[in-house]
C-alpha positions, 0 to 999 in steps of 0.5 A: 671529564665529567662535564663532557658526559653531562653536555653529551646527556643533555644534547642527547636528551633534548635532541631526543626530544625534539626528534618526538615532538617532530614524530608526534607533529608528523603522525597527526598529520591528515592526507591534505596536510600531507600533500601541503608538506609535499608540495612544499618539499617538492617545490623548494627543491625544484627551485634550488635543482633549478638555480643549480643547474642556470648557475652551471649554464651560465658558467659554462657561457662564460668559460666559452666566451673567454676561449672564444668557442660558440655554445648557443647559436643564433641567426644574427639579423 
């Protein structure tokens, strides 16, 4: 019992930790380094937003394919 109340000081005081030096780091950030983080988050996210949505189209094509239902048309020369 006392192990588990020792490893549970000592993950709670160094996530503690961490989650500081994480604060600290993030309020000495100036405007264009917060811009930087931004855009950073931003595009990371357009880029898996993306990837899932192009994974969900191109199961929904196969799924048709094998009921042989049409989902994308074009003029066939």
């Amino acid at each position: 019992m006392q192990e588990k109340s020792s490893l549970a000081a000592y993950i709670s005081s160094g996530s503690l930790v961490v989650i500081g030096k994480i604060g600290a780091w993030f309020n000495d950030l100036t405007l264009n380094e917060w811009a930087i983080v931004i855009g950073i988050i931003m595009a990371t996210v357009t880029c898996a937003a993306n990837i899932y949505f192009q994974r969900r189209q191109t199961r929904a094509i196969e799924k048709a394919s094998q009921v042989d239902t049409i989902i994308i048309t074009g003029r066939v020369k």
